[in-house]
N, CA, C and O of each residue as an XYZ file, in Angstrom:
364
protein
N      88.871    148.693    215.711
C      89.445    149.033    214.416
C      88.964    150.423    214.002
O      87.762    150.688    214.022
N      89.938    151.367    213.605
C      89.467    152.151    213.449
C      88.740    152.723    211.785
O      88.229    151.828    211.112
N      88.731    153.484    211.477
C      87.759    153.705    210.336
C      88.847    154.497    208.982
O      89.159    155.672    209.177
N      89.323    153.857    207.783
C      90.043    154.566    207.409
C      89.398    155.663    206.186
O      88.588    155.352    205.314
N      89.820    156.594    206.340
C      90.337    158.176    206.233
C      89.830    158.585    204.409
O      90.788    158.649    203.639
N      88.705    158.788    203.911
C      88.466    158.865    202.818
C      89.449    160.794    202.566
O      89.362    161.796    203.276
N      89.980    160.637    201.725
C      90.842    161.841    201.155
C      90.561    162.770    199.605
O      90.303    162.211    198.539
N      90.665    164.085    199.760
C      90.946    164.601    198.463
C      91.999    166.016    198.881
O      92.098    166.693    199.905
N      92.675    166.052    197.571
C      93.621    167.112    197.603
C      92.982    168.024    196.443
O      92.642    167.662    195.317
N      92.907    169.375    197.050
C      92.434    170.187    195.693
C      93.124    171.290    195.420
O      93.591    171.820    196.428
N      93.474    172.108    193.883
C      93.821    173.239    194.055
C      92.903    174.089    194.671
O      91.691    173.877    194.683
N      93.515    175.151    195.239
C      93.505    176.431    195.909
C      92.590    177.556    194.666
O      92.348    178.756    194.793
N      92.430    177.129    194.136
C      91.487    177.982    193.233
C      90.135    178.769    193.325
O      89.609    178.787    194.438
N      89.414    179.514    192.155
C      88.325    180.000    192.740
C      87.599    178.648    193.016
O      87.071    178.516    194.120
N      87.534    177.738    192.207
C      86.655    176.037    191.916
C      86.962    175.486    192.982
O      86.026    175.119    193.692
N      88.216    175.269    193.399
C      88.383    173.805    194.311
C      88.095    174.807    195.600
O      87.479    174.142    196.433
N      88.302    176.099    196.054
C      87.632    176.814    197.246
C      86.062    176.627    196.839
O      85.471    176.721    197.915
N      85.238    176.439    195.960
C      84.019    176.239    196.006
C      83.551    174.731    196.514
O      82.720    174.303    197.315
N      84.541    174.153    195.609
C      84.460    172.579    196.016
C      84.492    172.324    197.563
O      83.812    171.482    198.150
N      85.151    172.956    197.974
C      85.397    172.584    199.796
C      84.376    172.974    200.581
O      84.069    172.425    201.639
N      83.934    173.739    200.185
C      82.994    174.938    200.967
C      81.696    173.803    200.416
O      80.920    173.507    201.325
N      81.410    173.194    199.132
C      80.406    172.646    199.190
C      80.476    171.250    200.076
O      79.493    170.940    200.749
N      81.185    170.748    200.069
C      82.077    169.126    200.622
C      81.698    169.642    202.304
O      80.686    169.072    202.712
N      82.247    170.481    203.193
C      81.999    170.992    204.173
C      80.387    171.027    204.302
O      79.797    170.506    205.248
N      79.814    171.629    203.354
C      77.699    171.756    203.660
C      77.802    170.166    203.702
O      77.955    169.638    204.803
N      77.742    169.556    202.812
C      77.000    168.361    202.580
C      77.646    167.040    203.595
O      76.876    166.112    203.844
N      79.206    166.998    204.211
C      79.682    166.509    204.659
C      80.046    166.177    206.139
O      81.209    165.874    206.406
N      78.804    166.237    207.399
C      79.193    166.142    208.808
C      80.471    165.854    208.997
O      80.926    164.923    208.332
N      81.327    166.540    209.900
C      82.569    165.878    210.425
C      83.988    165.806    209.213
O      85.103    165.303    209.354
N      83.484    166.399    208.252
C      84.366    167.014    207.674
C      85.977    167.668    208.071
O      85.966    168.728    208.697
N      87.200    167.122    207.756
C      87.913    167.985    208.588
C      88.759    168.802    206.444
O      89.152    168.389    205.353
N      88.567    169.845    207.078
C      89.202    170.816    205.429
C      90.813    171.723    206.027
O      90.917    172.582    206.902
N      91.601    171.264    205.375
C      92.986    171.652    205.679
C      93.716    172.796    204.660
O      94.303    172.409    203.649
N      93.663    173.717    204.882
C      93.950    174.778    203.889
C      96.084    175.152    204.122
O      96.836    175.608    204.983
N      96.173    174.556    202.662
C      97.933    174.645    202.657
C      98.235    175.421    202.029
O      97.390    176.299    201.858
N      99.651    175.594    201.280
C      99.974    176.407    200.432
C      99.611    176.240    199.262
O     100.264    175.316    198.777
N      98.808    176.715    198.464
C      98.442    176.231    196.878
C      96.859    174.629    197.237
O      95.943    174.140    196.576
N      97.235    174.511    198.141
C      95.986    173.275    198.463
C      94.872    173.214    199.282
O      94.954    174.003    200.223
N      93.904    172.582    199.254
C      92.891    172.030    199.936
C      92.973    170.946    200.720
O      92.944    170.224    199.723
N      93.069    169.980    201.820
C      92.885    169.095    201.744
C      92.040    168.684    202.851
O      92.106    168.924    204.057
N      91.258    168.028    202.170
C      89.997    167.243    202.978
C      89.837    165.732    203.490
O      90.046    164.823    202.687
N      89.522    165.487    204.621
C      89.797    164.336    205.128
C      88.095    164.096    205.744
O      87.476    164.985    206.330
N      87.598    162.842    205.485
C      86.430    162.678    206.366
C      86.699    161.053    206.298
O      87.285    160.599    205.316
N      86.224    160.117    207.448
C      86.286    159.221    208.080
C      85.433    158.521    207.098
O      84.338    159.041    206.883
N      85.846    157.020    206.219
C      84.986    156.254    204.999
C      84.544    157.289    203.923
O      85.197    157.203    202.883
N      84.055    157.776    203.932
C      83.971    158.355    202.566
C      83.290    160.303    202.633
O      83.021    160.900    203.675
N      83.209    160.698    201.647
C      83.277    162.156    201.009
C      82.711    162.267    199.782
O      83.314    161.939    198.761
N      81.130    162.888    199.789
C      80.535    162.851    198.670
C      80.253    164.686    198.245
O      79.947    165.579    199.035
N      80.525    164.814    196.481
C      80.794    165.461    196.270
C      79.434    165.727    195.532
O      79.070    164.934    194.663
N      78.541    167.018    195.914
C      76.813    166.756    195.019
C      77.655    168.025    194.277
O      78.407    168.901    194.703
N      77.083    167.626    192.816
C      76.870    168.502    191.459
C      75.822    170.066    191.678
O      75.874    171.078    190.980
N      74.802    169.763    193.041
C      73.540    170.551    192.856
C      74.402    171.609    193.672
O      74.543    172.751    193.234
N      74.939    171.227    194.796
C      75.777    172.245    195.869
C      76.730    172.890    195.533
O      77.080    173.905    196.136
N      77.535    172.254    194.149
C      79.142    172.947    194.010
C      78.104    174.183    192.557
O      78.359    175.226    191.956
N      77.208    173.420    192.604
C      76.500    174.834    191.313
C      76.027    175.594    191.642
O      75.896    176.606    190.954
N      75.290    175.424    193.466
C      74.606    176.959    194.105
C      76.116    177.914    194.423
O      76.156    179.144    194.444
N      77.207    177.047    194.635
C      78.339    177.827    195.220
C      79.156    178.358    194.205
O      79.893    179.292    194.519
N      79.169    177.859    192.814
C      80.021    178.808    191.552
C      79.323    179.434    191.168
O      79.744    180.465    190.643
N      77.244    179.082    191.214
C      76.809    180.175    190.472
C      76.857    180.296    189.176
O      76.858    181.408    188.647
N      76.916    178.830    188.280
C      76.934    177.835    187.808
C      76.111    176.433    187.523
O      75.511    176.026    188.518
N      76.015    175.846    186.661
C      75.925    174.254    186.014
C      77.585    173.910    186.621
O      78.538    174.678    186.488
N      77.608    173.003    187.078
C      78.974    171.716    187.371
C      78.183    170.080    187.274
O      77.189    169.394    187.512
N      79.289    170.145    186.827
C      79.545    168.635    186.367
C      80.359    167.992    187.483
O      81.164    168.723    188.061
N      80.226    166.366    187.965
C      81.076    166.073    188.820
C      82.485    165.806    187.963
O      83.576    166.141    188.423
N      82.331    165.164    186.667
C      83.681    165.622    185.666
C      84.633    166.536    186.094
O      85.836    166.278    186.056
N      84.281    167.351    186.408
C      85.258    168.772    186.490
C      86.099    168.852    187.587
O      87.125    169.532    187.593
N      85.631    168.063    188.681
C      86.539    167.701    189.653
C      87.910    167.298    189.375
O      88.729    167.346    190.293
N      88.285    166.872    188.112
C      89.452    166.351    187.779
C      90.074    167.760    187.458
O      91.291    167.684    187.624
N      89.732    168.873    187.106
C      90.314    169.965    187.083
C      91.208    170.497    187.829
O      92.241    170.974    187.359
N      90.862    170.484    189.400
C      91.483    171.064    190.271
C      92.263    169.589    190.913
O      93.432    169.578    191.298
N      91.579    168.691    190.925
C      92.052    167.323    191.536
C      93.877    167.235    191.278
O      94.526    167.223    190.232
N      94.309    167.185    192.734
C      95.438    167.464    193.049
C      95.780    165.327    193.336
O      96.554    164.580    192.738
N      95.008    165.103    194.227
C      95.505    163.661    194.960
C      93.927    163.302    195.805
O      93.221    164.136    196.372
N      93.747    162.290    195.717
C      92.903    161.178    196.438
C      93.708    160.163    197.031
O      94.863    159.798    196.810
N      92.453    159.629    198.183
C      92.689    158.683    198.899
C      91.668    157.511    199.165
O      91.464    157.098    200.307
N      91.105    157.050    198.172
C      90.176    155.908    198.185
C      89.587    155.111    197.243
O      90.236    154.861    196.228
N      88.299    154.587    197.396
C      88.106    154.319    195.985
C      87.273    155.312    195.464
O      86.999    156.279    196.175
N      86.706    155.197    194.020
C      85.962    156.308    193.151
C      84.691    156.123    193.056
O      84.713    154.929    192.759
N      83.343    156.464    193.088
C      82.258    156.023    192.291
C      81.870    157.623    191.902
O      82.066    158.670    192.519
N      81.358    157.395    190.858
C      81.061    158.817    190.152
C      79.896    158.868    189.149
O      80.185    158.451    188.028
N      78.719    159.269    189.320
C      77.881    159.665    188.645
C      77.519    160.981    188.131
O      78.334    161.898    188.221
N      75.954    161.226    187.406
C      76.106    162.360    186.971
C      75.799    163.231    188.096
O      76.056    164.376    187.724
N      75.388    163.235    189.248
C      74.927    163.702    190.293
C      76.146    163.676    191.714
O      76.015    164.274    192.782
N      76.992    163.025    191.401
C      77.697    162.758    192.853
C      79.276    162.515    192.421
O      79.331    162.146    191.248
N      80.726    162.632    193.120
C      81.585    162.199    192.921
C      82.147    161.931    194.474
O      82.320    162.734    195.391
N      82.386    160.342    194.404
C      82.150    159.841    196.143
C      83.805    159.471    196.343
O      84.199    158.788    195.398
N      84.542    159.673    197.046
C      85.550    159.067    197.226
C      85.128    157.930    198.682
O      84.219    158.333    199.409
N      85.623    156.926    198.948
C      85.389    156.340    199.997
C      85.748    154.855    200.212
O      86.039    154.296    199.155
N      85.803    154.065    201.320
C      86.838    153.035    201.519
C      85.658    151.698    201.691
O      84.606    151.588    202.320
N      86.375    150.865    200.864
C      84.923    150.093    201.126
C      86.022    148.859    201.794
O      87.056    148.666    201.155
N      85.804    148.094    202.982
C      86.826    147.487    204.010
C      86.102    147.229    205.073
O      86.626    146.736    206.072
């Protein structure tokens, strides 16, 4: 059985290009798909999003909140704290 496919779609922005670039550090095996106007990121069960990494990369305080900013489309379930925003398949 294979392992299904935790997802996020992001705008193409200065933010959601930070977002990826942090998702990529923190994320082994990461695959990041750059479209027209989009991001999209695919990693195998889940994709955790740290608050501390997307703030060394804006150069910045972030909130995992703010993800809904650029947040284009997901593919899993949610857990979200003040420290983390996890997409991932629990199955």
């Amino acid at each position: 059985m294979s392992a299904s496919i935790a997802l996020l779609c992001l705008q193409a922005t200065e933010d959601g290009r930070a977002i990826a670039e942090a998702i990529r550090e923190d994320n082994e095996g990461v695959v990041i798909t750059n479209k027209p106007a989009m991001i999209q990121i695919e990693r195998p069960e889940r994709i955790t999003v740290k608050a501390s990494t997307v703030s060394e990369n804006l150069g910045r305080a972030w909130e995992p909140e703010e993800l809904q900013l650029v947040l284009i489309s997901l593919g899993g379930q949610v857990d979200e704290t003040d420290d983390e925003f996890i997409v991932y398949w629990n199955n």
